[in-house]
VEXZA-256865 format. One record per atom (N, C-alpha, C): z, x, y. Coordinates in steps of 0.001 Angstrom, whole numbers, padded with zeros to 6 digits, always signed. Last residue first. Layout:
ZXY;...
end
This chain:
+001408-008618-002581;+002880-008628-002909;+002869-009648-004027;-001121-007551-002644;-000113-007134-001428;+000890-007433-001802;-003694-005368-004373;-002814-006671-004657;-001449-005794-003474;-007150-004804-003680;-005382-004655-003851;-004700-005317-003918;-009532-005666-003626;-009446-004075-004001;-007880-004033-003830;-011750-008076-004253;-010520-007991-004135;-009861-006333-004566;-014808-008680-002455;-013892-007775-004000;-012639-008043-003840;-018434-009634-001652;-016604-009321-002083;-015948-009298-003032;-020937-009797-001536;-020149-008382-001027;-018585-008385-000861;-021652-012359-002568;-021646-010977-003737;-021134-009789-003193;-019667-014996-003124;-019609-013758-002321;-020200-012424-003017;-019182-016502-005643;-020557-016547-004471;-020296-015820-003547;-017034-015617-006203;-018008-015369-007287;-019301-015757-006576;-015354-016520-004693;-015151-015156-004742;-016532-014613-005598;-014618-018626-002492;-015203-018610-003994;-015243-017421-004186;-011785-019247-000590;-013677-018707-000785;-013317-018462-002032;-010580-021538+001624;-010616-021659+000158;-011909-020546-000268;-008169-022056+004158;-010196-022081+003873;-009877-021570+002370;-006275-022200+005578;-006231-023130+004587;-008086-022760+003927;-005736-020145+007107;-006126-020963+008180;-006433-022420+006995;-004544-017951+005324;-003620-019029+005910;-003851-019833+006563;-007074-018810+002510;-006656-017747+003319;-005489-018721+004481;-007109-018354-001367;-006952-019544-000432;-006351-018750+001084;-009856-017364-003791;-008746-016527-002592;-008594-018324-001319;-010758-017725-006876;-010721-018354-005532;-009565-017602-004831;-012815-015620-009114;-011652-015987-008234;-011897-016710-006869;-015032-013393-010553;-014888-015133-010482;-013676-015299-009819;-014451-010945-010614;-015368-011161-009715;-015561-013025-009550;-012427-009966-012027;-012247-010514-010522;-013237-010956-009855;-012774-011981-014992;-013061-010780-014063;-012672-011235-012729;-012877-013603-016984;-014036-012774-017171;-013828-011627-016241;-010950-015562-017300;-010502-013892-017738;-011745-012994-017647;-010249-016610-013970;-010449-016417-014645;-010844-015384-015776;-008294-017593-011174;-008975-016530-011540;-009421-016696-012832;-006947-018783-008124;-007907-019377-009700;-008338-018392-010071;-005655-018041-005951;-005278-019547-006536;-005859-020080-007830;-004611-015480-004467;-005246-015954-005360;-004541-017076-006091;-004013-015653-000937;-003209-015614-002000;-003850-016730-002927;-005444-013092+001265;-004908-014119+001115;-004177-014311-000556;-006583-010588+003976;-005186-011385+003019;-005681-012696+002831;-009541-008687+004934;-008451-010478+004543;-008044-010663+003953;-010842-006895+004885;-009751-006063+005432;-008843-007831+005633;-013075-006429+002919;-013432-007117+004497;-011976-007076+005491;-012079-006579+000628;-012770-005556+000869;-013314-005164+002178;-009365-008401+000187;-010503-007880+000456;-011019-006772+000816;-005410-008562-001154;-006859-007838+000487;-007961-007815-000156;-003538-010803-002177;-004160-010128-002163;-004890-009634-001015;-000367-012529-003330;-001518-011867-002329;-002110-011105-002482;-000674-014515-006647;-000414-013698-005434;-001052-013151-004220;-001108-016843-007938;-000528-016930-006727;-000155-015881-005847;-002051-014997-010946;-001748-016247-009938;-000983-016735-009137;-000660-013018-012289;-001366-012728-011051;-001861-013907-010374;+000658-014121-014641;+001393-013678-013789;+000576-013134-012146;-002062-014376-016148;-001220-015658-015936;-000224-015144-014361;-003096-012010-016680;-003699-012441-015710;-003119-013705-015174;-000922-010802-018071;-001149-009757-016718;-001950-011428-016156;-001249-012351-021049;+000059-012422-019852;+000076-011661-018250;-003345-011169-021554;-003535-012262-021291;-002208-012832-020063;-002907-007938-021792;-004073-008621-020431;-003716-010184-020489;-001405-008674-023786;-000796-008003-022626;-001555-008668-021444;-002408-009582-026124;-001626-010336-025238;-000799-009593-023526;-004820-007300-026216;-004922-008943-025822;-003313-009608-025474;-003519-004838-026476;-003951-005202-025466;-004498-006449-024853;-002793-004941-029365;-002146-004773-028620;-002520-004643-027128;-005121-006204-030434;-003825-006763-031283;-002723-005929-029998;-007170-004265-029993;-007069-006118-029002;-005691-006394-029854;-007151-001296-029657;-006651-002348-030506;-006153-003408-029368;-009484+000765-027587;-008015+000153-027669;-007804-000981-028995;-012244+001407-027784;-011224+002388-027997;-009566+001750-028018;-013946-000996-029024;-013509-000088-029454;-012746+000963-029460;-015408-002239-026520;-015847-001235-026757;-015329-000676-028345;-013538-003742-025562;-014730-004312-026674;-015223-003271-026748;-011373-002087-024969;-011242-002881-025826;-012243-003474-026876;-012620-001332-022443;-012488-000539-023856;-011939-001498-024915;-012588-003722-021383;-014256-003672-021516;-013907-002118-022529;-010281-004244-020690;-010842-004894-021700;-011936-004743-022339;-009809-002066-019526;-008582-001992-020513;-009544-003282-021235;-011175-003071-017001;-011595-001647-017463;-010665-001888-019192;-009733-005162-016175;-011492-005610-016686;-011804-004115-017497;-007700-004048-015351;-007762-005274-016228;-009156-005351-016533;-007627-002886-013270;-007912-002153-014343;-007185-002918-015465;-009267-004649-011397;-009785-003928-011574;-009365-003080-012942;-006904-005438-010861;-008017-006751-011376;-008930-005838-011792;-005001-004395-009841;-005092-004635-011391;-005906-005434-011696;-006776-002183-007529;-005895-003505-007875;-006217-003450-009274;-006668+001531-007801;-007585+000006-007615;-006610-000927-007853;-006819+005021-006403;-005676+003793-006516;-006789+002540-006656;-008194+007405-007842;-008331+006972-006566;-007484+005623-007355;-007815+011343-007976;-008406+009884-008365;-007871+008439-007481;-004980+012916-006775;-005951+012667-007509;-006519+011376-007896;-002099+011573-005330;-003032+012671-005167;-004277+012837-005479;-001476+008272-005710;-001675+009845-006147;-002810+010437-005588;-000846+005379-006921;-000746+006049-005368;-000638+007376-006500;-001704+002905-009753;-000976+003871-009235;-001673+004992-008014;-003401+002010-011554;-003170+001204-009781;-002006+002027-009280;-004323+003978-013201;-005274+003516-012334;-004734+002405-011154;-001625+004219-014504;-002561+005557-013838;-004167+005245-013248;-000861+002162-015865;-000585+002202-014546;-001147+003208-013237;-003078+001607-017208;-003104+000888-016529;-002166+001079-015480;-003488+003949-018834;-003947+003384-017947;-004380+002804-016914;-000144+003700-020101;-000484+004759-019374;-002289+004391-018382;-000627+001258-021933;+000309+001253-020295;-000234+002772-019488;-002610+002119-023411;-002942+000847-022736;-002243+001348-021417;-001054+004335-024943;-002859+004489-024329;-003220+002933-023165;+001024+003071-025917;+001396+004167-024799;-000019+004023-024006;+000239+001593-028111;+000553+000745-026832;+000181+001630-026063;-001561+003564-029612;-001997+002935-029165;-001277+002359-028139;+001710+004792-030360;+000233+005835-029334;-000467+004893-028816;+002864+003716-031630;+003152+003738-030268;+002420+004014-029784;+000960+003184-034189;+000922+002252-033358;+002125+002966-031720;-000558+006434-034314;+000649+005962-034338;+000202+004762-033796;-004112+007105-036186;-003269+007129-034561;-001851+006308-034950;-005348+006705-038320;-004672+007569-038123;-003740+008231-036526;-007057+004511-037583;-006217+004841-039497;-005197+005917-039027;-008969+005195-035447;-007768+004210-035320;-006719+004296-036589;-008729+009023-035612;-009319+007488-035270;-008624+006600-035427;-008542+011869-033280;-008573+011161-034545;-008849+009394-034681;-008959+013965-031716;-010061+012644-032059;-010070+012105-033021;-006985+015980-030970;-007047+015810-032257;-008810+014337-032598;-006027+014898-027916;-006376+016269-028133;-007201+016609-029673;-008312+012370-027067;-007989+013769-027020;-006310+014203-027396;-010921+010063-028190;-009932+010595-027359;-009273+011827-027483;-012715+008892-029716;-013233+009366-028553;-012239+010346-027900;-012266+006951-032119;-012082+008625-032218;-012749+009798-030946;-011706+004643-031042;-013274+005054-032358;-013024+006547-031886;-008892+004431-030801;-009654+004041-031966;-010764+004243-032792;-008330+007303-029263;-008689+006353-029106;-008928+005711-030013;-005300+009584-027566;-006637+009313-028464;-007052+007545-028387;-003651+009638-026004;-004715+010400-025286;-005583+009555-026300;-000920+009757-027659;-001444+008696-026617;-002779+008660-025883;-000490+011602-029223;-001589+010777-029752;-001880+009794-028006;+001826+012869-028843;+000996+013443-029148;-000377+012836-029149;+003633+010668-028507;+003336+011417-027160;+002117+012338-027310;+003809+009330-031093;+003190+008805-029928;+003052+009212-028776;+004856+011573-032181;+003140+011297-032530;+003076+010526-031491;+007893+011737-031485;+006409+013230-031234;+005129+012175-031399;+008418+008923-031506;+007968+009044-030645;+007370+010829-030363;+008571+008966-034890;+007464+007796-033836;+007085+008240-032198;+010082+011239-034771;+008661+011296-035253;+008105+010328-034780;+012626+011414-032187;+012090+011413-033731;+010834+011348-033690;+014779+013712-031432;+013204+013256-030937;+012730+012672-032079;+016817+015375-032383;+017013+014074-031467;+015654+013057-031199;+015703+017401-033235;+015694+016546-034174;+016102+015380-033574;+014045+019606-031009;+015027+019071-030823;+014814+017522-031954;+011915+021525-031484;+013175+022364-030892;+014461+021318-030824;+009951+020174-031250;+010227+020530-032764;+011829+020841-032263;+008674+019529-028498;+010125+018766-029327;+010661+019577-030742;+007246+021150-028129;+008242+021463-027643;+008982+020918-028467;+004518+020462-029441;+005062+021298-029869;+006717+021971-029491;+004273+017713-027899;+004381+017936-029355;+005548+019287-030133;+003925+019221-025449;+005052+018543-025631;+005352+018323-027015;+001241+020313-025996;+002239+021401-025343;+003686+020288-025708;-000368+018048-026995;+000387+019195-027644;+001312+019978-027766;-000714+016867-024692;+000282+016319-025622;+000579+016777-026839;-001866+018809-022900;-000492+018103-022657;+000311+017735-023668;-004378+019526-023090;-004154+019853-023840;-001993+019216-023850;-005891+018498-020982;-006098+017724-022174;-005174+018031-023352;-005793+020845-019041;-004878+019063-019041;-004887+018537-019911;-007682+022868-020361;-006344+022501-019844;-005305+021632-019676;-009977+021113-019716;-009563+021639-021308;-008001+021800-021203;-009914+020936-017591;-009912+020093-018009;-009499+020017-019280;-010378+024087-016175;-009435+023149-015630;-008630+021550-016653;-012924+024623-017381;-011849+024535-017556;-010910+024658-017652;-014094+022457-016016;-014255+022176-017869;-013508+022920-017846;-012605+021267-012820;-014467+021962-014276;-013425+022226-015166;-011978+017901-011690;-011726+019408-012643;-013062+020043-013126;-012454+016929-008373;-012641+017479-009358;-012260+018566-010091;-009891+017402-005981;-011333+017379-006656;-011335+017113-007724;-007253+017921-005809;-007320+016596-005204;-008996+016517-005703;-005138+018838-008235;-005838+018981-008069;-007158+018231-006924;-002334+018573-009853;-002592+017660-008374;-003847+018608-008046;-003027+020630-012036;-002418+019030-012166;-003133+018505-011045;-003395+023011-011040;-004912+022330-011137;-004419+020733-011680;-001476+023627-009505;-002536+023666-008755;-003942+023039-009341;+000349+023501-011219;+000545+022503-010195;-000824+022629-009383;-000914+024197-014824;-000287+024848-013237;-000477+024115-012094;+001573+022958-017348;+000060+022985-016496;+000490+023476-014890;+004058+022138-018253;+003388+022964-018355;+002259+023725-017802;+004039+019469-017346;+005288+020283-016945;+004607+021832-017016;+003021+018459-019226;+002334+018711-017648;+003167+019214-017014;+004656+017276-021205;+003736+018111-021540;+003007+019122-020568;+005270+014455-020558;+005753+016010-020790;+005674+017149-020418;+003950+012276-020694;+003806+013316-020154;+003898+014351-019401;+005798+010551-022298;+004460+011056-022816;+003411+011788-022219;+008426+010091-021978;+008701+011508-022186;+006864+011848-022627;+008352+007517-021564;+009336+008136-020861;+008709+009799-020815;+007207+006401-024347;+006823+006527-022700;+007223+006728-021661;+009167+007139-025893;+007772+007462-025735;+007189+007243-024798;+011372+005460-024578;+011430+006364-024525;+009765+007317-024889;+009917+003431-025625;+009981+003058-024158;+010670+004967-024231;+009800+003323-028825;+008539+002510-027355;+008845+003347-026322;+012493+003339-029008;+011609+004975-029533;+009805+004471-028386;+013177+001055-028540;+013752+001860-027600;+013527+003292-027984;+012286-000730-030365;+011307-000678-029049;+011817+000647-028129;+013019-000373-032494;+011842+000164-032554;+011639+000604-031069;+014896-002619-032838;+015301-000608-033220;+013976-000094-032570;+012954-004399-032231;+014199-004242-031263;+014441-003166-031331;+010174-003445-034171;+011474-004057-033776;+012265-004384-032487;+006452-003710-032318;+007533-003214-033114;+009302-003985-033159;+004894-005527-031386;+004760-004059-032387;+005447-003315-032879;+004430-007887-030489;+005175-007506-031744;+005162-006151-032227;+002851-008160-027916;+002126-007942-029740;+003212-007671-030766;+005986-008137-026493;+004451-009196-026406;+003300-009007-027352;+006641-005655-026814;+007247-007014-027402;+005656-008034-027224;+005061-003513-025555;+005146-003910-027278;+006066-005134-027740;+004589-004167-023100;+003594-004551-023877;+003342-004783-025793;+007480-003503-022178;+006259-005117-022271;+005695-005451-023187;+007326-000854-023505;+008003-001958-023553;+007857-003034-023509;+005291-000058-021290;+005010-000013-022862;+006166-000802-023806;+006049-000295-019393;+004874-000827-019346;+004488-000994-021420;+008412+001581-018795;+008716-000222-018929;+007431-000825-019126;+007216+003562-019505;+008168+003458-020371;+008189+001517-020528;+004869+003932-016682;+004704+003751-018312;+005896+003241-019785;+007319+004252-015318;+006493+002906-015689;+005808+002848-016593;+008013+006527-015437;+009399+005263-016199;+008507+004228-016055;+006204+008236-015520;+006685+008150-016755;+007415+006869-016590;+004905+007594-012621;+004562+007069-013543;+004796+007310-014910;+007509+008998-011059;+007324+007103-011275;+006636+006996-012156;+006871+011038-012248;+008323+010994-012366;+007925+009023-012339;+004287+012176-011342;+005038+012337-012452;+005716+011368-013381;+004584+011628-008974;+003875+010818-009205;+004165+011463-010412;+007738+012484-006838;+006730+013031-007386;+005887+012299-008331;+009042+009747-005081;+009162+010958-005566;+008097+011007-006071;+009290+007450-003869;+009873+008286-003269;+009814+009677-003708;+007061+004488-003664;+007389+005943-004850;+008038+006887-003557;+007583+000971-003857;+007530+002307-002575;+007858+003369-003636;+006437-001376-005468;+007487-000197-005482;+006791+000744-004895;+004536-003281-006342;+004445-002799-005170;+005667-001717-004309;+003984-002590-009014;+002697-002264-008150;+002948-002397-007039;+006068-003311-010122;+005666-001767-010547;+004623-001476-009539;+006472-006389-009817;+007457-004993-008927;+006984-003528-008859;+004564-007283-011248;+004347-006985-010212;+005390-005938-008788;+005840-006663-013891;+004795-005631-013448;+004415-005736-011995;+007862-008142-014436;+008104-006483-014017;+007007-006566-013773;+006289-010155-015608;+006813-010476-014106;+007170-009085-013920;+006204-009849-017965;+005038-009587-017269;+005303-009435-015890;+010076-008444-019155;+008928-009477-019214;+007767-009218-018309;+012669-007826-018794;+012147-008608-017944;+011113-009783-017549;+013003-005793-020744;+013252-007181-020994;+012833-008428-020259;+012174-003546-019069;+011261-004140-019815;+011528-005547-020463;+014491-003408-017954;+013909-003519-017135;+012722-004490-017729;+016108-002812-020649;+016333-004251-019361;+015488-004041-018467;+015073-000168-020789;+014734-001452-021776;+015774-003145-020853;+015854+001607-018684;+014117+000829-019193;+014338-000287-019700;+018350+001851-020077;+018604+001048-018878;+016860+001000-018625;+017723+003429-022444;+018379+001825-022182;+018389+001518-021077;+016442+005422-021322;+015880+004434-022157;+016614+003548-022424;+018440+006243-019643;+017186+006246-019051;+016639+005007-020065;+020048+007570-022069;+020416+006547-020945;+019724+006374-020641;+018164+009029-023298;+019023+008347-023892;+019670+007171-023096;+018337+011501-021519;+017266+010911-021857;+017618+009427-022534;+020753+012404-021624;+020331+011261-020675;+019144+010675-021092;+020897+013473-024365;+021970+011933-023901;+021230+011657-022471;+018413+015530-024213;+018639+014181-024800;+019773+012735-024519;+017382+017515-022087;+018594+016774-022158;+018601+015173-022852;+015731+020461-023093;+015610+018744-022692;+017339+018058-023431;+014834+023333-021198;+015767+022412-022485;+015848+020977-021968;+014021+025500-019898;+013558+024565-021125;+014439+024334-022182;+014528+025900-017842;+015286+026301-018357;+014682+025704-019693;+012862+024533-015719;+013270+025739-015398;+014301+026414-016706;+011697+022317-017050;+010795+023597-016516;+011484+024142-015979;+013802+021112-017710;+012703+021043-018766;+012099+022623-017930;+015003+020776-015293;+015665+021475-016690;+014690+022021-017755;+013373+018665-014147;+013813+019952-013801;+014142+020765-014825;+013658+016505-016295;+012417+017339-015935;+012517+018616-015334;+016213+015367-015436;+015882+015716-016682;+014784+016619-016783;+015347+014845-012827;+016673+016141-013105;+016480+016448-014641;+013697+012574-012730;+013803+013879-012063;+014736+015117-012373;+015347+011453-013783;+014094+011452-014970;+013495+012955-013970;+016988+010169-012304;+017325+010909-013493;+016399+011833-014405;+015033+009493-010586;+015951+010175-010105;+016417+011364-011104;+014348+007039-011855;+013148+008100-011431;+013942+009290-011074;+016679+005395-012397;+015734+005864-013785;+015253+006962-013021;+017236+004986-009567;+018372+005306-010530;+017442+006170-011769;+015139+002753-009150;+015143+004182-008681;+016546+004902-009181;+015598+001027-011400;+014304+001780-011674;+014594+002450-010819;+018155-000163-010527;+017983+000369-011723;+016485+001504-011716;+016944-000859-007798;+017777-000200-007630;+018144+000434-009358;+015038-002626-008404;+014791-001755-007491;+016201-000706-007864;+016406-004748-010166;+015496-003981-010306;+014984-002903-009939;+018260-005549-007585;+018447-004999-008828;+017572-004562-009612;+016051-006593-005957;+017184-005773-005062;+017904-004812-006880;+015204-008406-007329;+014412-007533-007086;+015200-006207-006661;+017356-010234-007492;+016952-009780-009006;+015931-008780-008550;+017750-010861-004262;+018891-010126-005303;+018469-010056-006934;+015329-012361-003929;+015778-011207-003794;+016805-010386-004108;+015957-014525-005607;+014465-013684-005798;+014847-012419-005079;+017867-015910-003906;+017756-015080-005443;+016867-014308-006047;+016717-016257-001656;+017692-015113-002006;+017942-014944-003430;+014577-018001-002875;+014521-016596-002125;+015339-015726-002007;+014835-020331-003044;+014814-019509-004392;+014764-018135-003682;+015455-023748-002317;+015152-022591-001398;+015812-021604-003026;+014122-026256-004485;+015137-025579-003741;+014549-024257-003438;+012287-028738-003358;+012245-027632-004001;+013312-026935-003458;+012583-032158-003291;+013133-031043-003013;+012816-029992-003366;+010484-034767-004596;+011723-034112-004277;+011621-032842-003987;+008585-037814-005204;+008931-037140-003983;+010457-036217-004672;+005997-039144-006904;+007646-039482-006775;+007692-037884-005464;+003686-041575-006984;+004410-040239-007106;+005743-040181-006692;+000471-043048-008411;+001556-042653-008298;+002616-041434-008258;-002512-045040-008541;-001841-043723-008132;-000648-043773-007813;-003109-047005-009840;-003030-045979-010645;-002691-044832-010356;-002914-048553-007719;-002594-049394-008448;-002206-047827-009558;-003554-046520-004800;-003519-047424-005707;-002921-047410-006519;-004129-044543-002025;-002760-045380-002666;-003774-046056-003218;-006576-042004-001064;-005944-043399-000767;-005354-043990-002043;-005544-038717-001717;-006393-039964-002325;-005450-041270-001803;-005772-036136+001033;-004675-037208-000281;-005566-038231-000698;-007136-034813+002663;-006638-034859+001314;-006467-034778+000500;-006620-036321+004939;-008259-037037+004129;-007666-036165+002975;-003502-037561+005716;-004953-036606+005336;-005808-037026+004762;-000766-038553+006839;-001866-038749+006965;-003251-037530+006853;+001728-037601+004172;+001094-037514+005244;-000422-038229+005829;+003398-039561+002327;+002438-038687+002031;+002032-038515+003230;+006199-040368+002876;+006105-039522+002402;+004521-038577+002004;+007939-041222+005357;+006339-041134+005162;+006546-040259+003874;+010647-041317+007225;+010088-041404+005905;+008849-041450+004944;+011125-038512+009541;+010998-040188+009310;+010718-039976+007714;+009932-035125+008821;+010177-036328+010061;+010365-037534+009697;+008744-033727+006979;+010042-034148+006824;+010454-035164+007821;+005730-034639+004808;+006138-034500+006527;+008005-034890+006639;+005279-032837+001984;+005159-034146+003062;+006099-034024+004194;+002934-030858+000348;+004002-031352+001178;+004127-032435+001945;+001607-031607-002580;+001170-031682-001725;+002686-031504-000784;-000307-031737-006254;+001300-031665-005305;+000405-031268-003727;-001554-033576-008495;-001221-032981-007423;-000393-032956-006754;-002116-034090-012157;-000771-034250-011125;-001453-033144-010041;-004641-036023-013284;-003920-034730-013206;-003218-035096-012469;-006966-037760-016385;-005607-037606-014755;-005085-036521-014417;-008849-037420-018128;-008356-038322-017593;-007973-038432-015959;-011055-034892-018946;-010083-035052-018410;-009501-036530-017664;-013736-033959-020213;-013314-036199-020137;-011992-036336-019910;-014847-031666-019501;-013962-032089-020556;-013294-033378-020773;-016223-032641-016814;-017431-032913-017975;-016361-032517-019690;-014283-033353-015590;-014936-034533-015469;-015990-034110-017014;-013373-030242-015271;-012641-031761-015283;-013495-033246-015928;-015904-029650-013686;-015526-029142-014573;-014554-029982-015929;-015812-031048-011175;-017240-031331-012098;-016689-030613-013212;-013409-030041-010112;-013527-031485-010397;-014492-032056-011002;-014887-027160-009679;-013647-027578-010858;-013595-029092-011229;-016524-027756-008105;-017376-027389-009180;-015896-027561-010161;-015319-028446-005972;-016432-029262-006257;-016387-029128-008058;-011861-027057-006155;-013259-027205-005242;-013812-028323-005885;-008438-027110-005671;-009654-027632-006009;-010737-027327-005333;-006350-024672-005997;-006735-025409-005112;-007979-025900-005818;-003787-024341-008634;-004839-024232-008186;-005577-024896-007383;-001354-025090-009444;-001292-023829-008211;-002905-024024-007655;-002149-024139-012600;-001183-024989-011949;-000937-024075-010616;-005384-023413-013663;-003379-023255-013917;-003428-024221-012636;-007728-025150-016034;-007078-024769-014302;-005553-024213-014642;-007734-024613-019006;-009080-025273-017685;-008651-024582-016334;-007046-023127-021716;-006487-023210-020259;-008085-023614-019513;-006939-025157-024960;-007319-023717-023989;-007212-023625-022267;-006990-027201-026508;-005560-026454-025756;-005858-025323-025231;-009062-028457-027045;-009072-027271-027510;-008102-026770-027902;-009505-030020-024422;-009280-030679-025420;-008877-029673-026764;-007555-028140-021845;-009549-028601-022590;-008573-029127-023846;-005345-028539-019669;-006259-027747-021029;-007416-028901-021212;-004053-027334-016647;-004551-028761-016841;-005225-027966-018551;-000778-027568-015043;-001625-026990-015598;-002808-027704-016661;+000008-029306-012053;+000354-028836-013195;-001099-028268-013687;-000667-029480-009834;+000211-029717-009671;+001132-029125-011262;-003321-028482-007194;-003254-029183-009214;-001396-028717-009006;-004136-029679-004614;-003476-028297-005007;-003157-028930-006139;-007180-030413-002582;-006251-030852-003176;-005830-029536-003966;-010155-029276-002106;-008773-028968-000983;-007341-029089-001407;-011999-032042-002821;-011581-030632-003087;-010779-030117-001769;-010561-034537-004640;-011276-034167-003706;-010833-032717-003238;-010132-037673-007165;-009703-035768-006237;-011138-035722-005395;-010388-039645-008323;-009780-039777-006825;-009759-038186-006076;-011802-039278-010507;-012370-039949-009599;-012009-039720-008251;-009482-038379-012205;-010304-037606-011513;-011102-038418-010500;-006335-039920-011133;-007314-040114-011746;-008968-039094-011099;-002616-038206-010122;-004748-038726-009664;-005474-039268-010755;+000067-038328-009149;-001108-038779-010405;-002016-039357-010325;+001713-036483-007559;+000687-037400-007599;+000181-037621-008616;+004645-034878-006082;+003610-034981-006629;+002685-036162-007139;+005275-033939-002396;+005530-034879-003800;+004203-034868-004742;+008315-031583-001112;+006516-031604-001615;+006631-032904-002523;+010147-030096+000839;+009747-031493+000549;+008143-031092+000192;+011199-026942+001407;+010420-027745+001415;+010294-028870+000738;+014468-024990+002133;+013762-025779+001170;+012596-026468+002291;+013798-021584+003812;+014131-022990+004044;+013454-023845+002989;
end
């Protein structure tokens, strides 16, 4: 059902915390202060005040009954001379929101399916079926056209099948994202991207199901073993000139790291494929908020701080993991989330240092700081 909301033009003086920013507010800089969405506290309106922020727009609903348009609340800033707003409609967006999800859903389980039968073949007959493979990667690449917004579909997609199988086509559409958003490559380019991440682990096809889904710990080796994946696939493709060379090295390389930490070859950043590097980000990131057998599922707040803290470290290229994380943390505003204390609510402020700075707004309207809670976390994202 549409809602009536109007917006406001405060002078900071007039806010008061509780109020919802209406638009997005920058530092003199053009660097982001508040997004838009964000509930006010104390310390933001002291924030505001010490960049010599003028005015901001708040939004607020108003009471559809009679004509009032601002409700009676403490609030709202009492009416003046400098406060002004206009009043309209938000249209109802939901069924459309659901018929572009309803399609999404239904392309990406179409992909996992295929990607299932393609794989079969692989290990019972070893042979890889390039024309589908081939299909699969165009119909990724509209998925990936999609933009940051795919990702929250990727995290809350029900997996019907083998953890394999979902996390190749997400890695595919993860690496897609992520290579338009650094440029890393063409348009020709992107669909050797996304197929590289279709097909970057392969390789595990090979490995014995008992020490893959392994639910313990690996010993050394068990481990030597797994590590060895993007060889075993390396070495398969020779068998097929359909495969080109951006994407053997970027299935071969995705393991490795910039300062030469990674596996199978430790070679270093001069000598890693730029697919390899994207592939190393998306594979990550989805193999840490990803449901499996092994190792343990975290919210992307969590493997957003991990993908940055290699970053400063040195094992990822910030040329392809800075605009990714930057666009991940824009798109995670406003969503729901759980605590660690077993409470929904829906993040209203986060900043890039970490989850550990965030405001969570809960449905009784209470607002917690997340960064003066030292026994809370945000451990999942709900929708």
């Amino acid at each position: 059902m549409a809602e009536h909301y109007r917006f406001a033009q405060c002078k900071i003086n007039q806010l008061s915390p509780g109020l919802e920013l209406g638009e997005t507010v920058l530092s003199p800089g053009g660097g982001v202060l508040l997004h838009e969405g964000t509930i006010l506290t104390e310390r933001q309106i002291q924030l505001m005040t010490l960049y010599q922020v003028d005015s901001v727009r708040v939004r607020f609903v108003v009471q559809r009954a009679g004509t009032e348009a601002i409700p009676d609340t403490p609030l709202v800033p009492e009416m003046s001379e400098d406060f002004t707003g206009t009043e309209y409609c938000e249209p109802d967006i939901a069924a459309t929101a659901a018929d572009h999800e309803n399609e999404f859903l239904h392309i990406y389980n179409n992909a996992v399916k295929d990607l299932k039968k393609c794989f079969a073949r692989v290990r019972l007959e070893k042979h890889l079926d390039c024309d589908l493979l081939d299909a699969i990667a165009d119909s990724l690449m509209g998925l990936a056209s999609r933009g940051i917004g795919a990702t929250a579909l990727l995290n809350t997609t029900v997996r019907s099948e083998d953890y394999l199988f979902h996390h190749s086509v997400n890695v595919g559409i993860l690496a897609g994202i992520i290579g338009s958003l650094s440029g890393a490559c063409s348009e020709f380019q992107q669909k050797s991207l996304i197929l590289a991440g279709i097909l970057h682990d392969l390789g595990k096809l090979e490995i014995p199901v008992q020490v893959l889904y392994k639910a313990g710990q690996l010993n050394e080796e068990e481990l030597n073993l797994v590590r060895q994946h993007p060889a075993i696939a390396f070495k398969f493709f020779r068998n097929y000139k359909a495969i080109s060379d951006p994407v053997r090295y970027g299935v071969l390389q995705h393991h490795e790291r910039d300062d030469g930490s990674g596996y199978p070859l430790h070679t270093g950043s001069a000598k890693n494929h730029p697919i390899a590097k994207v592939l190393g980000i998306a594979d990550v990131y989805d193999a840490m908020t990803s449901k499996k057998v092994y190792g343990v599922e975290v919210s992307p707040f969590a493997a957003i701080d991990t993908i940055q803290a290699d970053t400063f470290s040195g094992k990822f290229s910030p040329k392809y993991s800075t605009p990714f994380l930057h666009e991940l943390c824009q798109t995670l505003i406003g969503r729901y989330v759980m605590l660690n204390d077993g409470r929904t609510g829906q993040l209203v402020f986060w900043n890039r240092s970490g989850r550990e700075n965030c405001l969570v707004r809960f449905s009784d309207g209470k607002v917690v700081d997340i960064s003066n809670q030292n026994r809370l976390k945000i451990t999942k994202l709900v929708c």
